[in-house]
N, C-alpha and C positions, 0 to 999 in steps of 0.2 A: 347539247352534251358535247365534249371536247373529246379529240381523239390524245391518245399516247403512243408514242413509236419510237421505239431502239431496236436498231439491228445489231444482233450480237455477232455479225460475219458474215462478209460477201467473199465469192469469190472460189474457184474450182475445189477450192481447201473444205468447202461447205455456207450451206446459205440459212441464215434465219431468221428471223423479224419476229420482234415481240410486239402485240399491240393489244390496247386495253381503252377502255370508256372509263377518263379519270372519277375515280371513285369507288370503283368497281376494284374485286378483288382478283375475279377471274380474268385468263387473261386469254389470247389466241397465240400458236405460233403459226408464222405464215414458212410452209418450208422447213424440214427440221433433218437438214444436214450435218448436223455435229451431234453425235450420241450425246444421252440423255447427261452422263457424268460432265463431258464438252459443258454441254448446254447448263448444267445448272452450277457449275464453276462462273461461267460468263454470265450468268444470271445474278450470281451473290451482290454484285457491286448492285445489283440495280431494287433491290428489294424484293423482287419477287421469287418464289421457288417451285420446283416443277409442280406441288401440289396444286399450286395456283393455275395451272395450264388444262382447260376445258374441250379445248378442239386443236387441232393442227389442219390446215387447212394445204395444200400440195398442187406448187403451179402445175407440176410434173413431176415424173418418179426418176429421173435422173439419181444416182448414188448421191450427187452432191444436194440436191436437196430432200432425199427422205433414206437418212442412215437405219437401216434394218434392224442396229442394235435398240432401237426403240419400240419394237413389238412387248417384250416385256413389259415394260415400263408404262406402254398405253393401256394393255390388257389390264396390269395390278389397278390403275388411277383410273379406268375409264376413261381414257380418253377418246374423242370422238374424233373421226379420223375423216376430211373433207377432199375427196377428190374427184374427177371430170367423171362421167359415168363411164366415157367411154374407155377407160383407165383402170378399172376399179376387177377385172379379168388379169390385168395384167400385174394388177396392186400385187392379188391375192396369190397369184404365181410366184413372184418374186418372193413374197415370205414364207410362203410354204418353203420353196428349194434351198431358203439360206436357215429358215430357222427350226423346220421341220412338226415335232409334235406341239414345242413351244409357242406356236401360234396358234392354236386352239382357243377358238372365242373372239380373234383379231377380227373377224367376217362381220360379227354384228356390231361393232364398233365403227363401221365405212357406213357416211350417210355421201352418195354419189348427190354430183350436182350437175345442170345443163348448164353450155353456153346461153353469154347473154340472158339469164334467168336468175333476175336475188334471189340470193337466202341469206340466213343471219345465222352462222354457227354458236355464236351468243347473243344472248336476249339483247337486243338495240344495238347491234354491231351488222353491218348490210354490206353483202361485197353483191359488187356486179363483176359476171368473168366475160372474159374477152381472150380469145383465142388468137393466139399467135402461132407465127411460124417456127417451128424449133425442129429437125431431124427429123427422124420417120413419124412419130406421134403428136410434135408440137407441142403446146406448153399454153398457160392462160396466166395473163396477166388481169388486174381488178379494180375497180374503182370500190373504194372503202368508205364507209359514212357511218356514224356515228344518230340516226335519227332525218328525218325530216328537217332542211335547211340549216343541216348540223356542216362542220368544219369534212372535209374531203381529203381522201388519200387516194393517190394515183401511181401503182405498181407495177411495173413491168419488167422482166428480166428475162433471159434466153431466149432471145427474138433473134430471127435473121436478117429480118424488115419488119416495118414500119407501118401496119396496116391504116388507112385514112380514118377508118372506125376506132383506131386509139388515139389518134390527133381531136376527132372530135369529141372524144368520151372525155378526156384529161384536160382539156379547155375549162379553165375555172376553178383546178384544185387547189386545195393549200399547201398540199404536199405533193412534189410529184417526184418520183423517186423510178428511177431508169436507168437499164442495162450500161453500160460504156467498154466495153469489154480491151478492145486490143485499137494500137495505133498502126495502121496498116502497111506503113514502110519497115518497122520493126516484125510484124509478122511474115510480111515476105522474107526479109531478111536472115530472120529466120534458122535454126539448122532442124524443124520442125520437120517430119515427113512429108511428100506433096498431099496424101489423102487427108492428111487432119487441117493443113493449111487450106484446102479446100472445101470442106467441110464446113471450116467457123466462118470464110469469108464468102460461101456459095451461096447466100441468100435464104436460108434454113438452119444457122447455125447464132453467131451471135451478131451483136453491133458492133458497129468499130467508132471511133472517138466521133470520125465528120459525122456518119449517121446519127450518131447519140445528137451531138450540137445542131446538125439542120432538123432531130425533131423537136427536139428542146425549143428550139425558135421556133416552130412552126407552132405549137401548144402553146407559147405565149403570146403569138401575135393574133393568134386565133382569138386568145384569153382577152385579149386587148378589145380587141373590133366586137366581142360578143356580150363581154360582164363587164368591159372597162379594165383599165389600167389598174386602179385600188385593189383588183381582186388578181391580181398575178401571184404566184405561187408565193408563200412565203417560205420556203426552203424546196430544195432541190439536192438531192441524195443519188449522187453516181455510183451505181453498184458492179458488183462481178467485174472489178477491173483484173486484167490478168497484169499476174507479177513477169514473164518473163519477156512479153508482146507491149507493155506499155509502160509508163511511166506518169506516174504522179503531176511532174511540175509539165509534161509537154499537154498534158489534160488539164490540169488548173487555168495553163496560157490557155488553149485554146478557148473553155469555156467563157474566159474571163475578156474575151474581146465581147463580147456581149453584156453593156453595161448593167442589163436587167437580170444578167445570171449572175454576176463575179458578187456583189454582199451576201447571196444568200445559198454558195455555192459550199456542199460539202462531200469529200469523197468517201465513201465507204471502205474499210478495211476487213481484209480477212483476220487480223488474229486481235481485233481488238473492240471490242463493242463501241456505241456510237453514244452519246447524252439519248436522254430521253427529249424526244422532240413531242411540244405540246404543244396542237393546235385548238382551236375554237374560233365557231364560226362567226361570222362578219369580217366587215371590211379590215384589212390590216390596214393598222395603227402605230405610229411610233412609240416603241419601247414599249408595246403590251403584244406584240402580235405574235412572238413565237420564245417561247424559256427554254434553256436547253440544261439537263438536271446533271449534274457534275457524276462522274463515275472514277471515286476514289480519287479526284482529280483530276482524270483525263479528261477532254472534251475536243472531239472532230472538227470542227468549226462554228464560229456563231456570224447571225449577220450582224447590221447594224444598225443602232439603237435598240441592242435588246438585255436582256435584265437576266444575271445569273444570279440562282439561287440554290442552297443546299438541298438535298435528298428532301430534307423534312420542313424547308420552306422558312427555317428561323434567320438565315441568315442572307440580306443580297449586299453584289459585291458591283453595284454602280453601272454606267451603260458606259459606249465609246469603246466597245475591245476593238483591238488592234489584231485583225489574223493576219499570222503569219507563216513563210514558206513553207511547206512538208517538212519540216526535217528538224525547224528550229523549233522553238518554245513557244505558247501562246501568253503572252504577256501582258496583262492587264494595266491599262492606264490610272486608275483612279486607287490603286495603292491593296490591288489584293493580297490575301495572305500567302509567302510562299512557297506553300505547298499546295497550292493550285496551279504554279506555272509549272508544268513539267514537259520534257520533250514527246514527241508523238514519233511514233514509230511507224513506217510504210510497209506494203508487200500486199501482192497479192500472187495467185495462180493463174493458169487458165490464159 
């Protein structure tokens, strides 16, 4: 069974990730940082709507990834609500204090989960969590699967390091998609207070660009020596970049010295959701290994030799894109229509 993954937003502004078992109606949000109205604005372009969402699943209860204004909204749709156990005291604190009588019922909606312990918030949907460094409570990043020798997704964000247990867990995903937070001469730089500057860069806080790129390498060369070269990620998703600590093109350069990340390299934005990235397991293949689903036109990046196609699958528009810089247009060689090149737009937080 194949996975589906659009992030409808990274980044201090709010984080969220859709993800579904193509075919399947229901869907998970991983993270649900942007109130439910947010959330199902950014959701229109992509076909699904909040009714469709069955669990939300919470690396951590950060503001930026679990906006409070979603207790109604869980409690009306049932939604099932997935976080660390040991979280689940502080879940309930936090909604009581902001939302009061209106979280009545919010309690039996929380099914708590262990580190390192699957569970499937939906039928044939399997996260493994893995616990990271993050602030006083930390945070858990997941390896995602779709079934038994199904296509793999590898999650990780708010980390302050790099544990050896997610270098070897994300060895061999098809997706591996990871914190990048700040470029560290710009965060020194800085007119940031000393305690927050010391906070994201303390080893408890987030990644910065070299961290992100020496784990990135180390999860592909791991991927190399252990499942072989065929099975290196086919897309790579930089999330939680901050808008005022980094910059788009000094992140693209740097990733892009690594020949095995720059075709399959895309950066996550906060204000603008991502294609639908669709994998399926086995070996990647040219021009079948990853489709990226046009959203209104927009699209973050594609690699190369892959094959776009409409929402609804009736129409594709040839292989050979040409990606180009943050800022310009993505412009298709083989003669797309044009209202599919349009300029993409930058920014993040944090």
């Amino acid at each position: 069974m194949s996975l589906e993954v659009c992030v409808l937003g990274s980044g201090s502004g709010g984080n969220s990730t859709v993800i579904r078992c193509r075919g399947v109606s229901e869907v998970l949000l991983l993270d649900a940082g942007f109130g439910p109205r947010a959330t199902a604005k950014r959701l229109s372009a992509t076909g699904v709507s909040l009714e469709q969402i069955r669990a939300i699943c919470l690396t951590h209860l950060d503001s930026d990834h679990f906006n409070t204004n979603w207790v109604a909204t869980v409690i009306k749709l049932s939604i099932r609500i997935h976080c660390h156990a040991d979280a689940v005291s502080s879940l309930l604190h936090q909604v009581a204090r902001q939302c009061g009588p209106k979280a009545e019922g919010f309690d039996r909606l929380i099914t708590p989960f262990a580190t390192a312990t699957d569970f499937e918030p939906l039928p044939g949907l399997r996260l493994h969590p893995i616990h990271l460094h993050h602030d006083e409570t930390g945070s858990h990043g997941f390896v995602i699967s779709a079934g038994h020798d199904a296509a793999r997704l590898g999650y990780a964000t708010d980390l302050g390091q790099v544990p050896a247990q997610l270098i070897e867990k994300f060895a061999g995903v098809d997706l591996l998609m990871l914190e990048s937070n700040y470029d560290p001469a710009m965060e020194e730089n800085s007119d940031r207070p000393y305690y927050l500057k010391a906070r994201i860069m303390g080893g408890s806080g987030h990644l910065s660009n070299d961290q992100a790129f020496a784990a990135v390498r180390a999860i592909l060369d791991r991927t190399e020596k252990h499942h072989g070269p065929q099975n290196l990620p086919r897309h790579i998703v930089l999330l939680h970049r901050s808008r005022q600590c980094n910059c788009p093109i000094l992140l693209r350069k740097l990733f892009q010295r690594d020949a095995r990340i720059k075709p399959v390299l895309t950066l996550a934005e906060q204000s603008t959701p991502t294609a639908w990235l669709r994998l399926q397991s086995g070996p990647a293949c040219s021009g079948a290994q990853l489709s990226l689903e046009l959203h209104g036109g927009r699209i973050s990046s594609v690699s190369t030799a892959l094959t776009l196609e409409s929402r609804d699958g009736s129409a594709k528009y040839g292989e050979g894109l040409l990606l180009c810089d943050h800022a310009h247009a993505l412009r298709q060689e083989h003669h797309a229509p044009p209202d599919r090149q349009q300029r993409r737009r930058h920014g993040d937080d944090q």
